[in-house]
C-alpha positions in Angstrom: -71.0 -33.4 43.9 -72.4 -35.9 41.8 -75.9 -36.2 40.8 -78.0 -39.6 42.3 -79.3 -41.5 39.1 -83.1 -42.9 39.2 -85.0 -45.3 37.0 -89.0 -45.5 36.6 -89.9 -48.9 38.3 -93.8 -49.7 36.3 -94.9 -52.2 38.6 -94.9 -49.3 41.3 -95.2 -46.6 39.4 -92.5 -44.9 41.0 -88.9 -43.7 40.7 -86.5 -46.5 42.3 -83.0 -44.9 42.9 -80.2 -46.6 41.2 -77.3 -47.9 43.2 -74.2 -49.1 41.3 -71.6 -51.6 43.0 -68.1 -50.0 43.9 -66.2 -52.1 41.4 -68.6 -50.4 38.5 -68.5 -47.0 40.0 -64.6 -47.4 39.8 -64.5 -48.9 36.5 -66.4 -45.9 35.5 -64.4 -43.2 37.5 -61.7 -44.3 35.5 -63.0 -44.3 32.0 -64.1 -40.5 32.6 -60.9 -39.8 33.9 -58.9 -41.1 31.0 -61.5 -39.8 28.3 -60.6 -36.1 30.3 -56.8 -36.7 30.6 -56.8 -37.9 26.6 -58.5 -34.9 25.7 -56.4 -32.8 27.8 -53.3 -34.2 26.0 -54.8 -33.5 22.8 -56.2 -30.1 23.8 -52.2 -29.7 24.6 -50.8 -30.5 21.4 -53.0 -28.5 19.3 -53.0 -25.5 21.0 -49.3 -26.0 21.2 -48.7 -26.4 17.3 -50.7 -22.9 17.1 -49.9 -20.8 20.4 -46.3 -20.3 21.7 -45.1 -20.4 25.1 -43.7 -17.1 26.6 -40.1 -18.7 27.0 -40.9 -19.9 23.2 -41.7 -16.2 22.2 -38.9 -15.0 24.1 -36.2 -17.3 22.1 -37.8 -16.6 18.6 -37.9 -12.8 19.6 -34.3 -13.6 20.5 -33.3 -15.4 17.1 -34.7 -12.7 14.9 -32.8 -10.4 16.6 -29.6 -12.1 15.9 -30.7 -12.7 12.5 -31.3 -9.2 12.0 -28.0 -8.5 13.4 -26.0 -11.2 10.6 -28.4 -9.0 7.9 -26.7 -5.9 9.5 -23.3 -7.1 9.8 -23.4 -8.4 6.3 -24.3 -5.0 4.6 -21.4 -3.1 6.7 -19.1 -5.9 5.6 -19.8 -5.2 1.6 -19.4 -1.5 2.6 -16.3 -2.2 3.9 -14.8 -4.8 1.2 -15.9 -2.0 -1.8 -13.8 0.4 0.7 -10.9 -1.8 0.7 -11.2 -3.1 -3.2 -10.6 1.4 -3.7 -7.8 1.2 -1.4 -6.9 -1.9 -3.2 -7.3 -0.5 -7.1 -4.7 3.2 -5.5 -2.1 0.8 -4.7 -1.6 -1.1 -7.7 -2.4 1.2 -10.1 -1.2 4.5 -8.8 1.3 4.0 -5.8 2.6 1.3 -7.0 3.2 2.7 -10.5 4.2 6.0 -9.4 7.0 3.7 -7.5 7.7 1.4 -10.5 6.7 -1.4 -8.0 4.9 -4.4 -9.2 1.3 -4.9 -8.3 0.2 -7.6 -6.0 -1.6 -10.5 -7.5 -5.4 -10.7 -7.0 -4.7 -14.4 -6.7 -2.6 -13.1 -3.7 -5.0 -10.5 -2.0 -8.0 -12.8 -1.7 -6.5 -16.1 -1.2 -8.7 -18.5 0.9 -8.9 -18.4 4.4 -9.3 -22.5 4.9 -10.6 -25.7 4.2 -14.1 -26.7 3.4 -14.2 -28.3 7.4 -13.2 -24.7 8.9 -17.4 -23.8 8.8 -18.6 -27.4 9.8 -19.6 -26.2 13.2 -21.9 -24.0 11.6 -23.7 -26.6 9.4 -26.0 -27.5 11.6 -27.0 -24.1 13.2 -30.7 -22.1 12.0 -30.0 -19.9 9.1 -26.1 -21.6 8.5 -26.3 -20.6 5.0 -26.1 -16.8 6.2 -24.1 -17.5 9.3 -21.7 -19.3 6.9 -21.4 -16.9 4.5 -21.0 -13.8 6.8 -18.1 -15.4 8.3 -16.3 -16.0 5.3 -16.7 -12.8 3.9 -15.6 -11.8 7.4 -12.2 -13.7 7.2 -11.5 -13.1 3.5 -11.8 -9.3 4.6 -9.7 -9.6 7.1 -6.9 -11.6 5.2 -7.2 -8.9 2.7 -6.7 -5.9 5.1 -3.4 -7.6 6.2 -2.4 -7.9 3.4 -3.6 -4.2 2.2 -1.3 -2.9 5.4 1.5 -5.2 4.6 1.5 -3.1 1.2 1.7 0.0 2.3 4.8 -0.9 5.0 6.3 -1.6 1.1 5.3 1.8 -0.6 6.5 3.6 3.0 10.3 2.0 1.9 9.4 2.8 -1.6 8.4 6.6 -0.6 11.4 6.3 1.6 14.3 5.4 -1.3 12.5 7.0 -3.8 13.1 10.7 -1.6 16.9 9.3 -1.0 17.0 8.7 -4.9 15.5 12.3 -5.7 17.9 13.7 -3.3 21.4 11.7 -4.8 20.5 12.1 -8.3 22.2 15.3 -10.0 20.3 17.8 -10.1 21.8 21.1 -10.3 24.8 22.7 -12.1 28.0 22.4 -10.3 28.8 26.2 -10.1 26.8 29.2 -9.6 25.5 30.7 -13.0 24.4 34.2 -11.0 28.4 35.3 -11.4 28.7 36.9 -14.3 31.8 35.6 -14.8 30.9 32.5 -15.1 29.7 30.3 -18.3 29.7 27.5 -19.8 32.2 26.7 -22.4 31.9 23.6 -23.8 29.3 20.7 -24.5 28.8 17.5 -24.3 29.9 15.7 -27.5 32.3 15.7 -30.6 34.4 19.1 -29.6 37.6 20.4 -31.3 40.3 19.9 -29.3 42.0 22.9 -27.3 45.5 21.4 -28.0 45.2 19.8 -31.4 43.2 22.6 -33.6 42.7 20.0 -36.2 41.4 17.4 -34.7 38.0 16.5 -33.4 37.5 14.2 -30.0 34.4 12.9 -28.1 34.0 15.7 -24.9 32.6 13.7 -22.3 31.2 16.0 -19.8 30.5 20.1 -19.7 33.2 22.5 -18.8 32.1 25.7 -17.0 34.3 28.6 -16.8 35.0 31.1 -14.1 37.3 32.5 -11.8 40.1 30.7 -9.9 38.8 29.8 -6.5 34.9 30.2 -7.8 33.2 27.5 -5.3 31.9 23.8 -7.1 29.2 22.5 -5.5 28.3 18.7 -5.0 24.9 18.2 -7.4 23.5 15.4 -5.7 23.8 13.4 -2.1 26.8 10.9 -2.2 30.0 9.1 -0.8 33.5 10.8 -1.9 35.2 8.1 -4.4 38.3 9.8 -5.0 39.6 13.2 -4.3 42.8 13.4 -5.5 45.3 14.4 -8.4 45.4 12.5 -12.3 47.3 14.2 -14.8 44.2 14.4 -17.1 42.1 15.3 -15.0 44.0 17.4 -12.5 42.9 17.8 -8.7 39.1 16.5 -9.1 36.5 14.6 -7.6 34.5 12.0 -7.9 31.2 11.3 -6.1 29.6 8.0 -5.9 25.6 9.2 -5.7 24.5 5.3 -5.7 21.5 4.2 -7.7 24.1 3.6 -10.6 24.9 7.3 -10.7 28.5 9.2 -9.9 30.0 12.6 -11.0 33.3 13.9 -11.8 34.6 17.5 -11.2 37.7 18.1 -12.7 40.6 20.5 -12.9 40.1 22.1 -9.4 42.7 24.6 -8.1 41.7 22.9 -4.7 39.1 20.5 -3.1 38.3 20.2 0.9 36.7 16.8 1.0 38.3 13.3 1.4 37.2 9.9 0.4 34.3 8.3 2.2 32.9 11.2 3.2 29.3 12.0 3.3 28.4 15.0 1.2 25.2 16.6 0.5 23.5 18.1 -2.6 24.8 22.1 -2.4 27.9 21.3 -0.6 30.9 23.0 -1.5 33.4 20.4 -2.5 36.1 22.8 -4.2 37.3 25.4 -6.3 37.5 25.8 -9.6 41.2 26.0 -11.2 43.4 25.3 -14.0 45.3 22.1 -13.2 45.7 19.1 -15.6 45.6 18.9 -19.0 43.4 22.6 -19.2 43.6 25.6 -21.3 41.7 27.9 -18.7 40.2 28.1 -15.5 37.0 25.7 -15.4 35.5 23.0 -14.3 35.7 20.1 -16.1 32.0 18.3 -15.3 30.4 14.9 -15.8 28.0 12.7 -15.4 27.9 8.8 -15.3 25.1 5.9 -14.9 26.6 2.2 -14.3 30.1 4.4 -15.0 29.5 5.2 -18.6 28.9 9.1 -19.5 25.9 10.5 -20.4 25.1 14.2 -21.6 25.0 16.1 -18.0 22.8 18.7 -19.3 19.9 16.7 -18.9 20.3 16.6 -14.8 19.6 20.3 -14.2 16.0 20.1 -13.2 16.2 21.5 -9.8 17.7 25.3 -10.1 16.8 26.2 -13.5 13.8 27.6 -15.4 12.7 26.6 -18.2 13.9 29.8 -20.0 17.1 29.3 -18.5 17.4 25.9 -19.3 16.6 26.3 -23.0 19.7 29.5 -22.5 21.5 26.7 -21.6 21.3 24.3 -24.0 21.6 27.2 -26.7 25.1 28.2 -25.2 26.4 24.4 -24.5 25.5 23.3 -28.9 27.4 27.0 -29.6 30.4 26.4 -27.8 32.5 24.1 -30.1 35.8 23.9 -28.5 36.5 22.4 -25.0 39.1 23.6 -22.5 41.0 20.1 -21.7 
């Protein structure tokens, strides 16, 4: 309630109480209630620049969280991208060179992912630097994980031919060198010929003798080419191994293949005989890359040791006369 006013009246020397006409007594209702609602607004403001309202705590609580996740997500992305720059650094410089394979361009693995307007959404958001930079990270690592998996589909094909390679390349000697009848008789190179004492001619293959109907064995994965008769040659063989590589087996006394058949590495193929030009029962055996003939004594890596290898090569330079 509010308080009556008095003033001291002299002349009566008493207290007259004051009365104040209603126009005044709104007119000052109304300057005490704007002076209170003015500083109410101001009282507002300040304590509003200082003190934060629970939903305001709540959404800052809220943003520090996310920003703590980006800080998170950020680190486990740099783990991952020094994870994939290993897997990365293996595939061009060891699978790839084990495989004879190019290496892919860096220029290649971490192309851009977009144009300067793909992050403009994000301009504009608290913290976009981070934001920004997250995400592009983000889609630069996943750009360069495709790619990293389109890589190894190639070394799988690469693994893949190079075992079908390994497998069709000769790789073993044509007959069994555990019969004791068996031998090798002639080298590759400048041999005396068995008909012509005299005279000297370039041998282009190894001849291995041994019994008539001693069993030749295909040396590497192939097709059959021909299997037939030539008066040089006799009955023989020849093998079509692909990757620019074929064999011969000449002077068979019989062969049970045909041509365009599929013949694996240990497969019997023949016999050995005595047909065509020959002076004795062998095999007549060669090697040839892109057709032209090449000392076969460097393709028995697969059934030899190094002892016997080195036997090998002892008996094919002391041999200097061939059989055909």
């Amino acid at each position: 309630m509010r308080k009556t006013g008095y003033r001291f009246n002299p002349e009566t020397l008493s207290y007259d109480k004051i009365e104040f006409p209603l126009r005044k007594k709104i007119r000052i209702f109304l300057q005490r209630s704007f002076s209170t609602l003015s500083l109410a607004i101001v009282i507002f403001f300040v304590v509003s620049s200082f003190v934060d309202s629970p939903k305001e705590k709540t959404l800052k609580r809220e943003n520090d969280e996310i920003l703590a996740q980006y800080n998170l997500l950020s680190s486990e992305i740099e783990k991952l991208d020094d994870i994939l720059k290993n897997l990365e650094s293996r595939d061009d410089n060891i699978y790839r060179v084990i495989f004879e394979s190019e290496p892919i361009d860096y220029t290649i693995r971490r192309a851009g992912t977009g144009g300067v307007d793909k992050y403009k959404n994000l301009k504009n958001l608290t913290n976009s630097n981070l934001i920004i930079n997250t995400s592009k990270k983000l889609d630069e690592l996943s750009k360069a994980m495709y790619i990293q998996s389109k890589s190894y589909d190639d070394i799988e094909k690469l693994v893949k031919n190079k075992e079908e390679m390994l497998a069709s390349i000769p790789a073993i000697i044509p007959i069994s060198m555990k019969d004791k009848k068996c031998r090798i008789s002639s080298g590759f190179g400048m041999r005396m010929d068995p008909f012509y004492k005299q005279q000297t001619k370039m041998h282009y293959g190894m001849d291995f003798a041994g019994p008539i109907g001693t069993p030749i064995y295909a040396t590497g994965n192939g097709t059959i080419e021909f299997a037939g008769y030539e008066k040089g040659y006799g009955k023989h063989v020849k093998i079509d191994h692909g990757f620019t590589y074929s064999t011969v087996y000449g002077h068979m006394n019989e062969f049970n293949v045909r041509k365009g058949q599929k013949v694996k590495r240990g497969e019997v193929i023949g016999y050995v005989g005595n047909t065509g030009k020959s002076k004795g029962p062998h095999v007549h055996y060669e090697v040839r890359k892109n057709d032209v003939p090449v000392d076969p004594i460097n393709f028995y890596y697969n059934d030899l040791s190094p002892d016997e290898f080195d036997q090998l090569v002892a008996d094919a330079n002391n041999n200097g006369q061939a059989l055909d």
